[in-house]
N, CA, C and O atoms as a CHARMM CRD file, in Angstrom:
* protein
*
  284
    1    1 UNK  N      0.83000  -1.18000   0.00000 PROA 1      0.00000
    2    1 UNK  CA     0.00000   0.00000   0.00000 PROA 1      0.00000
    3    1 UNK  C      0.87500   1.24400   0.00000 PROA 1      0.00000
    4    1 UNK  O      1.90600   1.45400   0.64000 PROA 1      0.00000
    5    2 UNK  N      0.05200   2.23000  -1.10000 PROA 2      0.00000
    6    2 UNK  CA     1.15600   3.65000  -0.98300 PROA 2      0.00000
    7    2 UNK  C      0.85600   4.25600   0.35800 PROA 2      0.00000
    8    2 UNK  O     -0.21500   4.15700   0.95600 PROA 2      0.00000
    9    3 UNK  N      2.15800   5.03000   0.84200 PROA 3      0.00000
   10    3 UNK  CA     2.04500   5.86700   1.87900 PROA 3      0.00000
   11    3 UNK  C      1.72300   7.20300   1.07900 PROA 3      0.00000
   12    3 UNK  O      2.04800   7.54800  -0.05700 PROA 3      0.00000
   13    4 UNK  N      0.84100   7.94500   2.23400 PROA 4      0.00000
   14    4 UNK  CA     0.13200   8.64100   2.33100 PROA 4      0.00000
   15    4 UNK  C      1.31900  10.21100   2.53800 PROA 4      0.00000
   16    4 UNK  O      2.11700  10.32000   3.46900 PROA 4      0.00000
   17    5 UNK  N      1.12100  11.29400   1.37800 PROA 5      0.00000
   18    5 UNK  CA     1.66100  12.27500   1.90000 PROA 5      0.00000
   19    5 UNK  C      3.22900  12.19700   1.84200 PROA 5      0.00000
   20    5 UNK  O      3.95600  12.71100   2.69200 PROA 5      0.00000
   21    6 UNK  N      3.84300  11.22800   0.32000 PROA 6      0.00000
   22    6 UNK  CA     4.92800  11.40700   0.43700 PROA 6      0.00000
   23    6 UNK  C      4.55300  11.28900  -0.99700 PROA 6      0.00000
   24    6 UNK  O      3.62300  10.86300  -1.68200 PROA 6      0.00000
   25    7 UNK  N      6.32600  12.17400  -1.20300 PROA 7      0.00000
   26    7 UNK  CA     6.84900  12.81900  -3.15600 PROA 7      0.00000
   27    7 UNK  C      6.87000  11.60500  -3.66600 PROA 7      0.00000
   28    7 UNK  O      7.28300  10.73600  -2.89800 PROA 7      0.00000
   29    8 UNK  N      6.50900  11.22300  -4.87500 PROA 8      0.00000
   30    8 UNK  CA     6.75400  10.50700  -6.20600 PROA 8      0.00000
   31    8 UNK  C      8.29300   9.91400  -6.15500 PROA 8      0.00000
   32    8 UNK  O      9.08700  10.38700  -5.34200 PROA 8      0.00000
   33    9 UNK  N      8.49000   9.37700  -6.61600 PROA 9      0.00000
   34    9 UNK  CA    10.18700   9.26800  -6.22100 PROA 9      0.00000
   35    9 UNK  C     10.40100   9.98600  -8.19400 PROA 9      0.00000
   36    9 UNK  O      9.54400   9.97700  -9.07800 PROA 9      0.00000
   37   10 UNK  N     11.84000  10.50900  -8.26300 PROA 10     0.00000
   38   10 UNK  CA    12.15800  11.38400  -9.24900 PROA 10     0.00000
   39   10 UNK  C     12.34900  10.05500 -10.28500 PROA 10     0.00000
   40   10 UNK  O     12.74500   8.94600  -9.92700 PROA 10     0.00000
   41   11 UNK  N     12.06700  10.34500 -11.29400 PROA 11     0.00000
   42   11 UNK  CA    12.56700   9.83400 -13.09400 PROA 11     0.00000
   43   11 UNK  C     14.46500   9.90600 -13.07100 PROA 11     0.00000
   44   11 UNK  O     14.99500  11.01700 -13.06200 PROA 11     0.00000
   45   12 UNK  N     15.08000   8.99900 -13.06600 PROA 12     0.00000
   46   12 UNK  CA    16.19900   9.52900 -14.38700 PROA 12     0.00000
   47   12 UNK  C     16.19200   9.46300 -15.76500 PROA 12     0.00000
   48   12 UNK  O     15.69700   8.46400 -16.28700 PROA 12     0.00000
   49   13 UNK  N     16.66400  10.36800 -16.47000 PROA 13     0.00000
   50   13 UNK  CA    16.45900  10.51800 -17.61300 PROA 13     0.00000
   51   13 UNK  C     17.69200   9.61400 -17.96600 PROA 13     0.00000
   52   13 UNK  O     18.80300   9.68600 -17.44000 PROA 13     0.00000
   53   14 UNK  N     17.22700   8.61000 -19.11200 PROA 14     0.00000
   54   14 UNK  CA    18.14900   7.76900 -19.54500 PROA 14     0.00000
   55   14 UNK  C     18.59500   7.64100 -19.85600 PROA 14     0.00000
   56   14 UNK  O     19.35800   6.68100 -19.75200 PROA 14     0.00000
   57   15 UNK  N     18.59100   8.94400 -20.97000 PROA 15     0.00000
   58   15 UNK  CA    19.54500   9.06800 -22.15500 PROA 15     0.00000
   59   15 UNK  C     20.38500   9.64200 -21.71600 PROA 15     0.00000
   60   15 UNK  O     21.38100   9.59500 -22.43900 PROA 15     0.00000
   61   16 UNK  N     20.54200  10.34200 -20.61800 PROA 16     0.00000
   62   16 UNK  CA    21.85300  11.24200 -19.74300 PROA 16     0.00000
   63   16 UNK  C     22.57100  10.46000 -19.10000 PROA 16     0.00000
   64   16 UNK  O     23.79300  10.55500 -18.98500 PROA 16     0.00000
   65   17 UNK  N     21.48000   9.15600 -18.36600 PROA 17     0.00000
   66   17 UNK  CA    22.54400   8.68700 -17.76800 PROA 17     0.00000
   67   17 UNK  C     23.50600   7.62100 -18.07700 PROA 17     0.00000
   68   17 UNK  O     24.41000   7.20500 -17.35300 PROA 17     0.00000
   69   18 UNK  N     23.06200   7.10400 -19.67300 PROA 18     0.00000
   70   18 UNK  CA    24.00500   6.42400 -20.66200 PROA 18     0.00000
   71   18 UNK  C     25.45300   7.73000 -21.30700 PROA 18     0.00000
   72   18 UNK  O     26.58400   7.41500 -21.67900 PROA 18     0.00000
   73   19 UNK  N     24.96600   8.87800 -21.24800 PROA 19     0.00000
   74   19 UNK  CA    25.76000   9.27600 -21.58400 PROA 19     0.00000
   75   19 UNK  C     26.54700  10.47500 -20.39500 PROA 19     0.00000
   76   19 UNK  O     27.09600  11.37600 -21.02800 PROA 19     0.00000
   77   20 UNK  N     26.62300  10.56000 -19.57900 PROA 20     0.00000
   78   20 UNK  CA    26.73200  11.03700 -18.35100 PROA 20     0.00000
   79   20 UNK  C     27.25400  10.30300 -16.96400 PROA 20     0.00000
   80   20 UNK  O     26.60000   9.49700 -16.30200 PROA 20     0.00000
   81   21 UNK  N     28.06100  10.58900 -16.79600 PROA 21     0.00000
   82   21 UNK  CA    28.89700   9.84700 -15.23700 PROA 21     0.00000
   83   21 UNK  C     29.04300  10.96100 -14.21300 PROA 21     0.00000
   84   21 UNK  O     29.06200  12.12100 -14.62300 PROA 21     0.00000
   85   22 UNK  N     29.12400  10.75800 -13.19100 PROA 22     0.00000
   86   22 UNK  CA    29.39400  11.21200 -11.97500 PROA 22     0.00000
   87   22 UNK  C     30.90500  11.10300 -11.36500 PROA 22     0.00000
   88   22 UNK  O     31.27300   9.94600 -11.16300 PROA 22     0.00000
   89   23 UNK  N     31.69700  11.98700 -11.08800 PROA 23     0.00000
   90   23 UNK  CA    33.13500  11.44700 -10.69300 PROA 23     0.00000
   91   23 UNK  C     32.82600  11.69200  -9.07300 PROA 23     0.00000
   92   23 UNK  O     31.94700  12.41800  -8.60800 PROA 23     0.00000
   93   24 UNK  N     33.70500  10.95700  -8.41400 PROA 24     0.00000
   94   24 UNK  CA    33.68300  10.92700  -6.81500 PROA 24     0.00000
   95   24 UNK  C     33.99700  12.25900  -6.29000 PROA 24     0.00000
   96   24 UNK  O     33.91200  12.44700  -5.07700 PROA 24     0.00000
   97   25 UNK  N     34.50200  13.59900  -7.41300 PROA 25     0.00000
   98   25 UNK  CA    34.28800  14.80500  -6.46700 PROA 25     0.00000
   99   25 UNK  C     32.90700  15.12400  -6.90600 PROA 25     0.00000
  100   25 UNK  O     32.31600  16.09500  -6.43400 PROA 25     0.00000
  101   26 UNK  N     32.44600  14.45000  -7.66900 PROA 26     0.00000
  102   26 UNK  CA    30.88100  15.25200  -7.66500 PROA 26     0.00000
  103   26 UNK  C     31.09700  16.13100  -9.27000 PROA 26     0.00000
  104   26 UNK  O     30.05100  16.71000  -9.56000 PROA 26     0.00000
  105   27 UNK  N     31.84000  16.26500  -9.97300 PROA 27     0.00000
  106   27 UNK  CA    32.13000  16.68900 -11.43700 PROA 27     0.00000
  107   27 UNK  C     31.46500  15.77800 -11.76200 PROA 27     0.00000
  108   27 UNK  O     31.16100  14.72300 -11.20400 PROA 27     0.00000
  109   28 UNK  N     31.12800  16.41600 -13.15100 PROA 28     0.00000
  110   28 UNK  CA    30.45700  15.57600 -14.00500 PROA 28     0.00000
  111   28 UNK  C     31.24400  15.27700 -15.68300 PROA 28     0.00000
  112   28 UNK  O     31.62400  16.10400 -16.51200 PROA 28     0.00000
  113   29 UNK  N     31.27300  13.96400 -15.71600 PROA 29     0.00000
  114   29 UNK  CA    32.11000  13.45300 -17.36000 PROA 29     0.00000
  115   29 UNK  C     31.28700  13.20100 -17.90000 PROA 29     0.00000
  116   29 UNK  O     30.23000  12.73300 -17.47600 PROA 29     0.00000
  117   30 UNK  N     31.71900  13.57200 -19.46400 PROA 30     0.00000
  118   30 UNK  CA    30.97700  13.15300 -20.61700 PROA 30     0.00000
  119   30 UNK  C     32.08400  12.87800 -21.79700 PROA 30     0.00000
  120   30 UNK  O     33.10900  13.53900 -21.96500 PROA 30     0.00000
  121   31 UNK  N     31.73800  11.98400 -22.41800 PROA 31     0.00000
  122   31 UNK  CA    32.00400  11.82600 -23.74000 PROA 31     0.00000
  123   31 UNK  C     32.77600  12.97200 -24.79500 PROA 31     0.00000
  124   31 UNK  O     32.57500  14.15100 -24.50300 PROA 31     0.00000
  125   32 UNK  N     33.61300  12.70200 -25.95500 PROA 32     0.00000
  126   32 UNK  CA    33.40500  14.00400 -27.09000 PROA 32     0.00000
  127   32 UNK  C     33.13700  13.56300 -27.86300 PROA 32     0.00000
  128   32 UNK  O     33.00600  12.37700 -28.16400 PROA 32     0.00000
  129   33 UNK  N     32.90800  15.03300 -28.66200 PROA 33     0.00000
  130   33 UNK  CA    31.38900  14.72100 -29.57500 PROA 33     0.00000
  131   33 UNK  C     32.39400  14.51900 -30.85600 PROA 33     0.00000
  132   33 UNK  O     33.57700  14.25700 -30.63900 PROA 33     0.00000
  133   34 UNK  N     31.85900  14.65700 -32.29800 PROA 34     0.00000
  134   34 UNK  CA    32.14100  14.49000 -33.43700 PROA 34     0.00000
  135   34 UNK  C     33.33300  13.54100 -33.80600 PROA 34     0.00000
  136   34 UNK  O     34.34400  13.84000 -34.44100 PROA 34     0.00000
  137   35 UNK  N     32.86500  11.88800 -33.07000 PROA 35     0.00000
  138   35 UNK  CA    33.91900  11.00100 -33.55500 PROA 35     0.00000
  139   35 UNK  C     33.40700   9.68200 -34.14500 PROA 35     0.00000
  140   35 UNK  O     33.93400   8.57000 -34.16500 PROA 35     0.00000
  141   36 UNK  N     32.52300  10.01000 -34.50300 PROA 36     0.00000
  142   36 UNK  CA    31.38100   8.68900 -34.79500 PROA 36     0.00000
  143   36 UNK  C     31.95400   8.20700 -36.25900 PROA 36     0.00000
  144   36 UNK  O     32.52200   7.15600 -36.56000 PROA 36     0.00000
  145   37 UNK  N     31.43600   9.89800 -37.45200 PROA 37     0.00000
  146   37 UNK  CA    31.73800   8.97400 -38.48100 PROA 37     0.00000
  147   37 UNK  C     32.35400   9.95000 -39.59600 PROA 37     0.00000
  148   37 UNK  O     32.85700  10.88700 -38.97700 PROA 37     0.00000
  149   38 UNK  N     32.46400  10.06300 -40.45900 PROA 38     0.00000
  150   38 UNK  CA    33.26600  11.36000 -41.35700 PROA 38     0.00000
  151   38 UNK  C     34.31500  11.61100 -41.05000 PROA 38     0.00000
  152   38 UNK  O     34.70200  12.74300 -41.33800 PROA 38     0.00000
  153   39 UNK  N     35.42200  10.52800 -40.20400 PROA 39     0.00000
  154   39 UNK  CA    36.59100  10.92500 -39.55400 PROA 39     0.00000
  155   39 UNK  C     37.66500  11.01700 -40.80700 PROA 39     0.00000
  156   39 UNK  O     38.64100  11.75700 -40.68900 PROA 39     0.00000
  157   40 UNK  N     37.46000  10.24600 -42.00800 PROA 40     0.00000
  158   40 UNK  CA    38.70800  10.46000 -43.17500 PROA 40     0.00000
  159   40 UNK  C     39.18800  12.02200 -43.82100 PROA 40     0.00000
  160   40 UNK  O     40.09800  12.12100 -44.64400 PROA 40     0.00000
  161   41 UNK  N     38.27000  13.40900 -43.20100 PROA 41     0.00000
  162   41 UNK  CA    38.69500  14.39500 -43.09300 PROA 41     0.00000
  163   41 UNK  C     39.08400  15.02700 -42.18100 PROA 41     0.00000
  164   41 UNK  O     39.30300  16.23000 -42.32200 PROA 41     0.00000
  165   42 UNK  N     39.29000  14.34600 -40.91000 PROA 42     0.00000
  166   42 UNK  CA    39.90500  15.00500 -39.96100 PROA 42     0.00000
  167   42 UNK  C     41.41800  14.56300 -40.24400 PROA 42     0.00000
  168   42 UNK  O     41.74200  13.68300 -41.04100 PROA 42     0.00000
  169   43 UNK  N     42.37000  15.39600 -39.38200 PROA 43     0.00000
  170   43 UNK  CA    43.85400  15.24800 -39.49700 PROA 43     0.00000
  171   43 UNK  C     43.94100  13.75900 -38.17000 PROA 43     0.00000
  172   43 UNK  O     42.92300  13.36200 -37.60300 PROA 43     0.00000
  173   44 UNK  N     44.85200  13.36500 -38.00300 PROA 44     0.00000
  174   44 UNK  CA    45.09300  12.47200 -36.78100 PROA 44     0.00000
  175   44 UNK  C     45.27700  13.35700 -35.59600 PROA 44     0.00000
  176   44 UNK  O     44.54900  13.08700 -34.64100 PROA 44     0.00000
  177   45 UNK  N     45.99600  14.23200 -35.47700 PROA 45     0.00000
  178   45 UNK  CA    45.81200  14.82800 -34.13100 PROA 45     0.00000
  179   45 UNK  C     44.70300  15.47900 -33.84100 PROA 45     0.00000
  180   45 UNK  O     44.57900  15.68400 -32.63400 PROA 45     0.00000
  181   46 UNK  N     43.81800  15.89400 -34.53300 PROA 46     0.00000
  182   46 UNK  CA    42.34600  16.32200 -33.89700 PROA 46     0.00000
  183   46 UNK  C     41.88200  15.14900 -33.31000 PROA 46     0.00000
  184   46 UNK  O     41.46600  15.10500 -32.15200 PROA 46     0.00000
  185   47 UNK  N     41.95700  13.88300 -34.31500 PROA 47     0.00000
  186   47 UNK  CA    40.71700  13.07700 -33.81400 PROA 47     0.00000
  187   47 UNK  C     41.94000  12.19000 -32.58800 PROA 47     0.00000
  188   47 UNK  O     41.29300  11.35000 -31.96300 PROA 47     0.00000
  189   48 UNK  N     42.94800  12.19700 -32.29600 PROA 48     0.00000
  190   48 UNK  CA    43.79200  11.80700 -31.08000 PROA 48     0.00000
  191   48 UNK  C     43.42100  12.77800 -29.60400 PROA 48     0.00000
  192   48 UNK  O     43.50800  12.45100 -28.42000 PROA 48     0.00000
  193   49 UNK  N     42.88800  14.36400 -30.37600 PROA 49     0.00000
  194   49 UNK  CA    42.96700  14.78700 -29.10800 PROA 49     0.00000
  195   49 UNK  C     41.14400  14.58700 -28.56500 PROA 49     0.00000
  196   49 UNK  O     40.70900  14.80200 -27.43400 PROA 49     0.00000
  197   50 UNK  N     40.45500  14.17600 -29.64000 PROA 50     0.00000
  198   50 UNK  CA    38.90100  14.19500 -29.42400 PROA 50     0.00000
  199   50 UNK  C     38.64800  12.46600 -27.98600 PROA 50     0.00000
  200   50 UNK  O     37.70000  12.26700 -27.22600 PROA 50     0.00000
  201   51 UNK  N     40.07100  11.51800 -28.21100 PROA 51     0.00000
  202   51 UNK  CA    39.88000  10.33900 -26.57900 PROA 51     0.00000
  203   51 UNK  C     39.55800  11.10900 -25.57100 PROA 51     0.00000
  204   51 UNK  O     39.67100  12.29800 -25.27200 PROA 51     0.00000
  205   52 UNK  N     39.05900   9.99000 -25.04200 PROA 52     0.00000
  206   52 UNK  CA    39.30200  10.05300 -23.60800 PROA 52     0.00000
  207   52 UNK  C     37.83500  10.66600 -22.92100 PROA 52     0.00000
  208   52 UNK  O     36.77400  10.62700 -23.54400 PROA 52     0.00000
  209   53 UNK  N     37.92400  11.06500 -21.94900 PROA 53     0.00000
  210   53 UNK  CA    36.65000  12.04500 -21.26500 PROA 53     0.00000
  211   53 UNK  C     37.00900  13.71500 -20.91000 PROA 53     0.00000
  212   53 UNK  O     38.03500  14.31600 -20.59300 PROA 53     0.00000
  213   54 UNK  N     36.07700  13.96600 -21.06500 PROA 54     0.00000
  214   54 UNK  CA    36.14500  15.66200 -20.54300 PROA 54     0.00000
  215   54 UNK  C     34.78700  15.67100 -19.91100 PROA 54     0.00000
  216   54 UNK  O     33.85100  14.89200 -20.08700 PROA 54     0.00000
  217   55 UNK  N     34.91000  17.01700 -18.92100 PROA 55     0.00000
  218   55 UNK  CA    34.34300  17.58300 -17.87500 PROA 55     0.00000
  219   55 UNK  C     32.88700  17.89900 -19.09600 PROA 55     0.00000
  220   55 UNK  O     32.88100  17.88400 -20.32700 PROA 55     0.00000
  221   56 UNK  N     31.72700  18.17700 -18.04900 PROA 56     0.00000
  222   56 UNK  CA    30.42700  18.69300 -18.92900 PROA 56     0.00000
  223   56 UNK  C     30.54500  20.53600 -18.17500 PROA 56     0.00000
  224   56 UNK  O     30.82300  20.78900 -17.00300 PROA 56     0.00000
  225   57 UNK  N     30.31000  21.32000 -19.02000 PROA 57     0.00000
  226   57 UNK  CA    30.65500  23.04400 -19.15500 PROA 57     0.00000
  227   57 UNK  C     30.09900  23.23500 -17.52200 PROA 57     0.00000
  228   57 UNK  O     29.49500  22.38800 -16.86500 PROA 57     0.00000
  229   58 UNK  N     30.35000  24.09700 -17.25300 PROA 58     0.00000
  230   58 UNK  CA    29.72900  24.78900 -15.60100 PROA 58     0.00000
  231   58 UNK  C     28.06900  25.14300 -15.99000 PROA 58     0.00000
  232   58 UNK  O     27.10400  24.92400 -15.25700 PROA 58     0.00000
  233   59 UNK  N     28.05200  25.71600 -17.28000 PROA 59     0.00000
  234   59 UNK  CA    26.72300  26.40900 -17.76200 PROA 59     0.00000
  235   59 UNK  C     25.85200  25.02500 -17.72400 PROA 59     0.00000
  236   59 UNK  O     25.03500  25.25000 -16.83000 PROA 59     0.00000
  237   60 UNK  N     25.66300  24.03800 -18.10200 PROA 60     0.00000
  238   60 UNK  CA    25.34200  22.69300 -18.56800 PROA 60     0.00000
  239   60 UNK  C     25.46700  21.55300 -17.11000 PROA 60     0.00000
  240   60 UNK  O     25.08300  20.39500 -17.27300 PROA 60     0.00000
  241   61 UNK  N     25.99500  21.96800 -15.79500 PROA 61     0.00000
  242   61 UNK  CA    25.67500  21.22800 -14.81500 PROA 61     0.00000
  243   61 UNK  C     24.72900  20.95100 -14.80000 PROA 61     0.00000
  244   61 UNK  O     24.31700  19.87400 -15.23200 PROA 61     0.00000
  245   62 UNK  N     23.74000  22.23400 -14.06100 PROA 62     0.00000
  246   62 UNK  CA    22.38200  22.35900 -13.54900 PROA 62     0.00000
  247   62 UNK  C     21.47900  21.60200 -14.29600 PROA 62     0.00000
  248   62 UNK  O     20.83100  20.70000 -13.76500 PROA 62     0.00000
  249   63 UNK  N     21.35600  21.92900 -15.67700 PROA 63     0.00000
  250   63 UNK  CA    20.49100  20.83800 -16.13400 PROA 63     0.00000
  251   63 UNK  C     21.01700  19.30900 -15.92700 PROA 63     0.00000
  252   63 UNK  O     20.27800  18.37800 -15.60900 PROA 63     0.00000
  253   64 UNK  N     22.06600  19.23400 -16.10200 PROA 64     0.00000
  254   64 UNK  CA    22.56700  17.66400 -16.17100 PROA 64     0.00000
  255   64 UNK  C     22.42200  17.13400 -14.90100 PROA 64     0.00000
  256   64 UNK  O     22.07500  15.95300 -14.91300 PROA 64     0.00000
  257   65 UNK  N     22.65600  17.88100 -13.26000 PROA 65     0.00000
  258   65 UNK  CA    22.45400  16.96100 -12.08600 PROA 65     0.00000
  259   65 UNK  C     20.85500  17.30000 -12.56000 PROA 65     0.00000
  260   65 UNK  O     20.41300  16.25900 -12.07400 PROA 65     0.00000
  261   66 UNK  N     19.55600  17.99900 -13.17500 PROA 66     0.00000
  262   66 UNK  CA    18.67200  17.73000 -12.53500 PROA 66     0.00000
  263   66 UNK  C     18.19600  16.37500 -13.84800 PROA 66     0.00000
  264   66 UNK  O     17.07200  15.87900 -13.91300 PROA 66     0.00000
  265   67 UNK  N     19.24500  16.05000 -14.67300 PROA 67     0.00000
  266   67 UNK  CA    18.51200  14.35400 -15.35300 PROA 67     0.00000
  267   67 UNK  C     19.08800  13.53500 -14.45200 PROA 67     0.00000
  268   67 UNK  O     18.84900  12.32800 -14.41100 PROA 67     0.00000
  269   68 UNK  N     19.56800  13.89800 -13.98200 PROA 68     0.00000
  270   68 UNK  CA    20.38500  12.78300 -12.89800 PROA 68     0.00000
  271   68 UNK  C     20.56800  12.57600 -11.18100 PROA 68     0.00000
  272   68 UNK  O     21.58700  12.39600 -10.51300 PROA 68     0.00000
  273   69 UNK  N     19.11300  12.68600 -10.78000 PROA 69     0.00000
  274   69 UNK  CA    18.67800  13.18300  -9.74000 PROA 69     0.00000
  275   69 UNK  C     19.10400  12.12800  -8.63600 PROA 69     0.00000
  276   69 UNK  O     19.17400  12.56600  -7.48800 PROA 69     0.00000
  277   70 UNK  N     19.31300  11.17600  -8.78500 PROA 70     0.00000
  278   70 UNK  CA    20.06700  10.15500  -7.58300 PROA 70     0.00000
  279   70 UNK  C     21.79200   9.52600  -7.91800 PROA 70     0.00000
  280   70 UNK  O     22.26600   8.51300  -7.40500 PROA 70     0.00000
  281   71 UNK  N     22.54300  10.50100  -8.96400 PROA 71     0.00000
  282   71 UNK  CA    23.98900  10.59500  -8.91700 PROA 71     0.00000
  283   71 UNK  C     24.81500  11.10300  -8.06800 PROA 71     0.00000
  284   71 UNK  O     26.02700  11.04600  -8.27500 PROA 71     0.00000
């Protein structure tokens, strides 16, 4: 039986949190973008420096902890 007089529990949004991690200070990683496919016009050091993970912008937190409400 539901209790009475308590919040919904929150949604995560899924698609954030496939593409979205949490680091143990509480930063948030993401992916980089434009490496999927059309890479035979990039040079090698663009698409060498496009590895790895980078931070998601300061502007772009707020929305991102609120898809990711129990990270």
């Amino acid at each position: 039986m539901k209790e009475v007089g308590t919040m919904p529990k929150m949604k995560t949004k899924k698609a954030a949190s496939k593409r979205l991690k949490v680091r143990a200070s509480g930063s948030i990683k993401r992916g980089q973008a434009t490496k999927r496919h059309l890479l035979t016009k990039r040079t090698t050091k663009s698409k060498r420096q496009l590895r790895g993970m980078t931070a998601v912008h300061d502007s772009d937190v707020k929305s991102a902890r609120r898809m990711l409400p129990y990270a």
